[in-house]
C-alpha positions in Angstrom: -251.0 -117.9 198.0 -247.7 -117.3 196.3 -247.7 -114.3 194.3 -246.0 -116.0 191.3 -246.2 -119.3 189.9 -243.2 -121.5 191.1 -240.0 -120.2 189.0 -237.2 -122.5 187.8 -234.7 -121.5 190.1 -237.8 -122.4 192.9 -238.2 -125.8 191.8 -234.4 -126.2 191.0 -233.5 -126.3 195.2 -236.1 -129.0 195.3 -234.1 -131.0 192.2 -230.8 -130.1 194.1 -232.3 -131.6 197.5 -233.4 -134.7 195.9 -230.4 -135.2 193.9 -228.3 -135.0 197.0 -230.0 -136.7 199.3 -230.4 -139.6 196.8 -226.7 -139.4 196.0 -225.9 -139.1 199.6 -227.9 -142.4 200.7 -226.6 -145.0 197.8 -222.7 -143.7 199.3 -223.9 -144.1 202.9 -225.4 -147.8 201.8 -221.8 -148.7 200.5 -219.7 -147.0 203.4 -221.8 -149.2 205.7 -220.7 -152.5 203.7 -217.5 -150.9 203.6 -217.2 -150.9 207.2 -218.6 -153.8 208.2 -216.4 -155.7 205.4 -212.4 -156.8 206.6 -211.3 -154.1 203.8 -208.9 -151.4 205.3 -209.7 -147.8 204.5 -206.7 -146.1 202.4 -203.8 -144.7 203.5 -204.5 -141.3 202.4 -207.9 -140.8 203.7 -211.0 -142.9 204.6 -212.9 -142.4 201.3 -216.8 -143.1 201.1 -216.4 -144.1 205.2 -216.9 -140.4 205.5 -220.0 -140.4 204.0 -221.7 -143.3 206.2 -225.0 -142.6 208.1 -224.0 -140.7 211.5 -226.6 -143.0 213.1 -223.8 -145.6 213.2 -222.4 -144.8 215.9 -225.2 -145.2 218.1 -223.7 -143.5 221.9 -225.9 -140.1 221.1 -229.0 -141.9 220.1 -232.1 -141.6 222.2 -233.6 -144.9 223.6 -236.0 -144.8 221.1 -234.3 -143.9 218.0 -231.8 -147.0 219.1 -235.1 -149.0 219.3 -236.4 -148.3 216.2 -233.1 -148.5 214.3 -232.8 -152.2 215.6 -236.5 -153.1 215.8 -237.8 -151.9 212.3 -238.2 -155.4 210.6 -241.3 -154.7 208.9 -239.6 -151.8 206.9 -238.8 -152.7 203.0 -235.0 -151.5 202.2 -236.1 -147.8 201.0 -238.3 -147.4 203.7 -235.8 -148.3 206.5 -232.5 -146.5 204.6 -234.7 -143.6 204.6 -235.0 -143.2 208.0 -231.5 -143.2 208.8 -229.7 -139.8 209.2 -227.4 -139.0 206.6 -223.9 -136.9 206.9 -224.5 -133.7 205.3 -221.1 -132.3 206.8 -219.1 -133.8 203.9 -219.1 -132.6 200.7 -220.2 -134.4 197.3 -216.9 -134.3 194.8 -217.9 -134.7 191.4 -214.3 -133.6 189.8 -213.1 -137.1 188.7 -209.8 -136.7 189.4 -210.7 -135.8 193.0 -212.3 -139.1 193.8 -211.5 -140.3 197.6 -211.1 -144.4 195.9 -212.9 -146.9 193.3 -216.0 -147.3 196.0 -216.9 -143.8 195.4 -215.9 -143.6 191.9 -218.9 -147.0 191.3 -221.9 -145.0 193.1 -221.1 -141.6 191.8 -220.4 -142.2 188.4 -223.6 -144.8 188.3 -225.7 -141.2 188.4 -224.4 -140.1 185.3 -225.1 -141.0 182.4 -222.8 -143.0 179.6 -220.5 -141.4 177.5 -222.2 -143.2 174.3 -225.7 -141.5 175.6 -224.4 -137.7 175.5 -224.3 -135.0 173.7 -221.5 -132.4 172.9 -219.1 -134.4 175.9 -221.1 -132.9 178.3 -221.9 -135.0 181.6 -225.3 -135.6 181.9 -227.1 -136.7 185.2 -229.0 -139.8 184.6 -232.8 -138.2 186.2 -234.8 -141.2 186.5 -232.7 -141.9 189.4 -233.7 -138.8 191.3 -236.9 -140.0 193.3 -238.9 -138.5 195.8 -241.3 -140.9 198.0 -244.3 -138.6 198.3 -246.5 -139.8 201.3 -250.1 -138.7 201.4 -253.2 -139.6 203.0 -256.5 -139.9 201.5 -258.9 -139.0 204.7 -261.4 -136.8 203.2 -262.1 -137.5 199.6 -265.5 -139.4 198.0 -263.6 -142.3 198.5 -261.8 -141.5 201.6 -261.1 -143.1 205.2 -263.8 -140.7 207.0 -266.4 -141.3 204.2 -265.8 -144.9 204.0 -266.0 -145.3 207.8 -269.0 -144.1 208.3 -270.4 -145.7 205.7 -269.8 -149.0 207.1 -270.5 -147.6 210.5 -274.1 -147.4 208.9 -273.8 -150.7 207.5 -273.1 -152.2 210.7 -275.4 -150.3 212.9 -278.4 -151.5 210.6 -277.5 -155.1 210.7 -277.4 -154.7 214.0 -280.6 -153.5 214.8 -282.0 -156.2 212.4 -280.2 -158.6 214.6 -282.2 -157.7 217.5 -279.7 -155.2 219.2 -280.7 -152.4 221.2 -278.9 -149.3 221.4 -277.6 -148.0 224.7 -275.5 -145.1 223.9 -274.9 -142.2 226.6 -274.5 -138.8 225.7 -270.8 -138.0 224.5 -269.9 -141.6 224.1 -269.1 -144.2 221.5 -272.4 -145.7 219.7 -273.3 -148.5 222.3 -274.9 -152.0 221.3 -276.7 -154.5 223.6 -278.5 -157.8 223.0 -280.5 -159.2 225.6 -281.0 -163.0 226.4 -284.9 -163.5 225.1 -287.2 -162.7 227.9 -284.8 -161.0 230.2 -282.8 -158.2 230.8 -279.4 -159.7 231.0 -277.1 -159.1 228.8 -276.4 -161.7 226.1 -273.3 -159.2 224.0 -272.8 -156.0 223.9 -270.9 -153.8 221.6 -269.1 -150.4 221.3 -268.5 -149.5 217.8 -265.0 -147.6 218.1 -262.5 -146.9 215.3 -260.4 -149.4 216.5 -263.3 -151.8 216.3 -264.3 -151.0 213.2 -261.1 -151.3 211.9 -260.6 -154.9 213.5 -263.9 -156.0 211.9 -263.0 -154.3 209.2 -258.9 -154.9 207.9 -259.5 -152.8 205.5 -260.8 -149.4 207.2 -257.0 -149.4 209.0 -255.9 -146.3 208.4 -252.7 -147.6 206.7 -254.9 -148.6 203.7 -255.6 -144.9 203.4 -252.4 -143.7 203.7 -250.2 -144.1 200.0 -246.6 -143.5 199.1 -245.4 -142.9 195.8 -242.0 -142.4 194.1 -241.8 -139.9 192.1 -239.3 -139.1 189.4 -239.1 -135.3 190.2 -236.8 -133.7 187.0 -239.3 -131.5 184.5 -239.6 -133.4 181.6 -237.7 -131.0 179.3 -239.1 -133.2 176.0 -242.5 -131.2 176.6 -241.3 -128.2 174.5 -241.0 -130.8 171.8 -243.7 -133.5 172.2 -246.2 -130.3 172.5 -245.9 -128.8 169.2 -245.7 -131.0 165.8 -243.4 -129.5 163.3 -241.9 -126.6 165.4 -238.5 -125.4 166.1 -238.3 -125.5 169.8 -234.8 -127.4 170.7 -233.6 -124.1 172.5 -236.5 -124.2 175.2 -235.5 -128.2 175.6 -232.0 -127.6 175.9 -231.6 -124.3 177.9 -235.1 -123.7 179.6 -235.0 -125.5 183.0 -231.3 -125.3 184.0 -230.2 -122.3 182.6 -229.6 -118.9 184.7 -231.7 -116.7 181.7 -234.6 -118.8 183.1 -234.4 -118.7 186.3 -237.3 -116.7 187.3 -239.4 -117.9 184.4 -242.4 -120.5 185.8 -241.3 -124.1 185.3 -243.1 -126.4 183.2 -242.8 -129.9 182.5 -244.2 -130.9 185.6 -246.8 -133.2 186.1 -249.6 -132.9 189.0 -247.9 -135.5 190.9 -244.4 -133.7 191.2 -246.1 -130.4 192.3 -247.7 -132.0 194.9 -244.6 -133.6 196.2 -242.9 -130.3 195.5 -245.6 -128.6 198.3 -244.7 -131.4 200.7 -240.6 -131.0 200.5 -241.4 -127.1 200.6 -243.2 -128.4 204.0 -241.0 -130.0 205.5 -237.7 -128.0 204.8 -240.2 -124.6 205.9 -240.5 -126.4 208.9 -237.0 -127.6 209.2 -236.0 -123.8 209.6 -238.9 -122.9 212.2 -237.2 -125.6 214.3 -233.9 -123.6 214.4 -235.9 -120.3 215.8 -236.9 -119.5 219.7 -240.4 -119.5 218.8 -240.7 -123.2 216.9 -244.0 -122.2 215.8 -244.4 -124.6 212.8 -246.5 -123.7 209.6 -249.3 -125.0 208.5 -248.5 -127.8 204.9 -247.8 -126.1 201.7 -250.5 -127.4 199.3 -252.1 -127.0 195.7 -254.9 -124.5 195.5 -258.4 -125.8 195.3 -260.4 -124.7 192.1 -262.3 -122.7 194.5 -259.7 -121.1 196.1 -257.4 -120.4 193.3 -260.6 -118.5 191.5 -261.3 -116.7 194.2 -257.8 -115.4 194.3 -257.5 -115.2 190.5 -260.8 -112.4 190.7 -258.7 -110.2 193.2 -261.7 -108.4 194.7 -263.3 -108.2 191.5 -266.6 -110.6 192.2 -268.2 -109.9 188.4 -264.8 -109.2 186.6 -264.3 -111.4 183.2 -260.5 -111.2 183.8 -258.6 -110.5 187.1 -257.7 -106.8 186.0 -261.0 -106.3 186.2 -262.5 -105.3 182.4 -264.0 -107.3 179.5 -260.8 -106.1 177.5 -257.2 -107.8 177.2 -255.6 -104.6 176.2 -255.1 -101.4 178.7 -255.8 -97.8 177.7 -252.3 -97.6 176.1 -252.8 -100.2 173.6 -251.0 -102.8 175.8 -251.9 -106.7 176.4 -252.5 -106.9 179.9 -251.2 -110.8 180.1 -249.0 -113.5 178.2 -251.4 -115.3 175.8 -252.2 -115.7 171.7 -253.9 -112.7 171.1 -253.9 -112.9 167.2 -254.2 -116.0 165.0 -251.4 -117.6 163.8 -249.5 -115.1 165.8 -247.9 -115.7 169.3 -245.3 -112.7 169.9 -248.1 -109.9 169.1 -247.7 -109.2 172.8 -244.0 -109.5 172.5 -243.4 -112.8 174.2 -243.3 -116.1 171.9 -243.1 -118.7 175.3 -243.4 -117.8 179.1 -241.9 -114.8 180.5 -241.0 -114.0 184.0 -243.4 -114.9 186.4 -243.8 -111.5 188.0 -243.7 -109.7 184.0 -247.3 -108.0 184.0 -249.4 -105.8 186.6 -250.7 -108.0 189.5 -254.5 -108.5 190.5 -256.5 -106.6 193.4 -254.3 -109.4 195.7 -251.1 -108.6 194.5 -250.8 -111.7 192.4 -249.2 -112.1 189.1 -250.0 -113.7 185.5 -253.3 -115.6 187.2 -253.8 -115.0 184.1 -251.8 -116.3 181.0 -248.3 -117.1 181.3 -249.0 -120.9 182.2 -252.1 -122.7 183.3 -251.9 -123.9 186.8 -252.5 -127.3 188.2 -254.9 -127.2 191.3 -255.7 -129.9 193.8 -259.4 -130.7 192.7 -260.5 -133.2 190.2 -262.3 -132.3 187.0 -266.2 -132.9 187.5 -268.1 -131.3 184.5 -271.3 -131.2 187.2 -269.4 -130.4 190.0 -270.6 -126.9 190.0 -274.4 -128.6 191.0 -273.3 -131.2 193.6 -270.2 -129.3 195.7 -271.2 -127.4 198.9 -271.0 -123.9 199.2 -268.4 -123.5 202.2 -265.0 -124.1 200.7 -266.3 -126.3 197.6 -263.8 -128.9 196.6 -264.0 -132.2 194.7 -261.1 -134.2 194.5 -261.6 -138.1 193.6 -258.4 -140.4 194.1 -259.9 -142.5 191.5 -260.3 -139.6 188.9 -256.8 -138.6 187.1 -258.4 -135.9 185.4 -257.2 -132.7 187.3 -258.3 -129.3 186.6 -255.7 -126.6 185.5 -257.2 -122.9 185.5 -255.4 -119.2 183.9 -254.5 -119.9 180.6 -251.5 -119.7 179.1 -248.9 -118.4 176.5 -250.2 -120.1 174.2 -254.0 -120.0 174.6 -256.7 -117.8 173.3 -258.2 -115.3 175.6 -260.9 -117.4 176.1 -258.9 -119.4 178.7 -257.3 -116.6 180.7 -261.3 -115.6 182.2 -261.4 -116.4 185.8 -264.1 -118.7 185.2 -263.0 -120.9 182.4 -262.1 -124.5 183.4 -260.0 -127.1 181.7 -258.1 -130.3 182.6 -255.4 -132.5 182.1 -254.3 -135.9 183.3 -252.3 -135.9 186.6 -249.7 -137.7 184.9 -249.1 -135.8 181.9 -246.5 -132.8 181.8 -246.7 -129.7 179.6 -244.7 -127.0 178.2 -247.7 -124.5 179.2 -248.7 -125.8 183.0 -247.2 -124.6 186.0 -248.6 -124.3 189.3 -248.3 -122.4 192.3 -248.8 -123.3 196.2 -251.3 -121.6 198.7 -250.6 -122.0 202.7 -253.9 -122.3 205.1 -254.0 -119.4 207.1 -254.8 -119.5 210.8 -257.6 -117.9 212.2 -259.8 -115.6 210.6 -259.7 -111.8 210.4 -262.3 -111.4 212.8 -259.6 -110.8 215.2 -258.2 -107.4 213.7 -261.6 -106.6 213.6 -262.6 -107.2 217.2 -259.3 -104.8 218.0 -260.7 -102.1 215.9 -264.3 -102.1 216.9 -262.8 -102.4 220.6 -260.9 -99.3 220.3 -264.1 -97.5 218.5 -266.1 -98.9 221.4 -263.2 -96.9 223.7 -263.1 -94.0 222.1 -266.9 -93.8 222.2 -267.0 -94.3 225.9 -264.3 -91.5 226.8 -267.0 -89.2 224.2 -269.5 -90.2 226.7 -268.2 -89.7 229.2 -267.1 -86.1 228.9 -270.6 -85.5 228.2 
């Protein structure tokens, strides 16, 4: 688990990424009808042609990346530009007067905003157009490709036997159907209920229909600081909070459940990205939200009957001093010297060396709010999590919360669409293996030591 929430300047690379790669793709869309127009490239320089896909020229391609390129048909316009590889060689020129030609000039400036739409004649990026297609499957939630398979695995099996079929299954196999002609023992149809059966039965148990992308509009929503609070002064956190360097290891807000979770997968796949560049291209495991389980577990620290995760009933240490970000008094936020976040490592860390799990923001986490859940999860690694259920829990509390909210138990939610100035999250990574392993070394070299005691004697 991260030891801090995800800080500005964090979540600012994946904004930059976006941004670019966005920006990058509409200039290799018009270098491509560029070059396959009659128009002659200028004099001076070749303009947006430097910024086409590389994949044009197709003499390095592998067989099957020249395949695909020219067999895709069933790929929608974003879907197929999105698989071609972009020229990250050239750099982006946003000076004006440094524009290579007018081509350029149309797709950049088309990012930015209009000069009637600013404020102070400062250029603006126009964010709505900085989308991330998030891609995730649904395989193991209530409504989920494994449950429903074997739901109608159960379906199918009954009507089968009602039908007068006889099962034949071997050990280690496929479930195995027969239906014998009345009287005799020859074989009138037989069936072997397979995935791939089910799924032709079945159109809509292919494991496409469980497998969703989403674009996502990725900038925080900066209004929060506004929207949140009726009546309040708060235009300097809406200006200056995401994007300035004061900030930058402050936890950002203003995201909504959705763009954390695409967040986790770019943090994947750029992680990986890097491990591919190393000798030992041993790649890691998906960055993820925490489940509620997990992320209280962590939040305790060691500290299985704790109210908070220093440890004592008490929000104050022996010194007189708040031990997290929250509203301590009524009517009065800065008591504890902070009036919004602070940085996200500001505070003493828990028994696992992680900061402001409580106060500071609330964090989003991957499971759905269930009041009951509690009563119906399982005990080994609980988690409920409901496609269908946009309620999603957020847990810790935050700057502006009683102390109520920062216990390690409290629970509270929020809609998976919905940004706030007060929730955050932060991103856990499955570790592999268990720690059995050190303790097999130790009790191995105990054993060892005991044998060399034995025999000397």
């Amino acid at each position: 688990m991260d030891e801090t929430e995800i800080t500005n300047s964090e979540y600012r690379q994946f904004v930059n990424w976006v941004r670019d790669s966005v920006l990058r793709t509409a200039l290799a869309i018009r270098a491509e009808e560029v070059m396959n127009s009659d128009e002659p490239a200028s004099e001076s320089t070749d303009g947006i042609r430097e910024y086409a896909f590389i994949d044009k020229d197709t003499s390095d391609m592998s067989v099957y990346d020249k395949w695909k390129l020219e067999n895709d048909i069933s790929a929608t316009d974003d879907e197929y530009y999105a698989k071609r590889k972009l020229n990250w060689d050239t750099d982006i020129i946003l000076e004006r007067e440094d524009y290579p030609d007018l081509d350029y000039l149309e797709i950049v400036e088309d990012f930015f905003l209009n000069e009637t739409e600013v404020f102070n004649d400062i250029r603006t990026w126009d964010v709505e157009k900085f989308i991330y297609r998030h891609k995730f499957k649904n395989l193991s939630g209530g409504d989920g490709y494994l449950r429903k398979m074997d739901e109608r695995k159960i379906d199918l099996i009954s009507a089968l036997l009602a039908e007068g079929y006889e099962e034949v299954t071997t050990s280690g196999s496929f479930p195995k159907f027969v239906l014998y002609k009345e009287g005799t023992f020859d074989i009138e149809d037989e069936i072997e209920i397979t995935d791939k059966f089910m799924q032709n039965e079945f159109p809509d148990l292919k494991r496409s229909n469980f497998i969703t992308e989403v674009p996502v509009p990725i900038y925080p929503d900066t209004t929060v600081w506004i929207r949140d609070f009726k009546y309040s002064y708060n235009e300097p956190m809406h200006n200056d909070y995401f994007w300035h360097d004061a900030y930058s290891e402050y936890p950002v807000v203003g995201v909504t459940w959705h763009q954390a979770q695409a967040f986790c997968e770019w943090r994947t796949i750029t992680k990986n990205a890097y491990q591919k560049t190393k000798k030992k291209k041993s790649l890691v495991p998906k960055f993820r939200l925490p489940t509620e389980a997990e992320w209280e577990y962590a939040a305790r620290g060691g500290l299985q009957g704790a109210t908070y995760p220093w440890g004592g009933p008490y929000t104050k240490n022996d010194r007189g001093c708040f031990m997290a970000n929250f509203k301590p008094m009524r009517g009065d936020y800065a008591v504890d010297q902070a009036l919004y976040t602070v940085e996200a490592n500001a505070y003493d860390p828990n028994g696992y060396n992680l900061y402001n799990m409580a106060g500071n923001v609330s964090e989003w986490v991957d499971s759905s709010y269930e009041p009951e859940a509690y009563d119906f999860s399982i005990t080994m690694n609980p988690n409920v999590n409901k496609s269908t259920n946009k309620k999603k829990i957020i847990r810790g509390g935050s700057w502006k919360d009683v102390k109520y909210f920062l216990q390690v138990s409290s629970r509270d939610y929020e809609y998976a669409d919905q940004a706030r100035s007060y929730i955050g999250f932060r991103t856990v990574n499955d570790y592999l293996g268990t720690d059995y392993s050190a303790n097999a070394m130790t009790n191995t070299s105990v054993r060892r030591q005991n044998n060399r005691k034995s025999s000397i004697n």
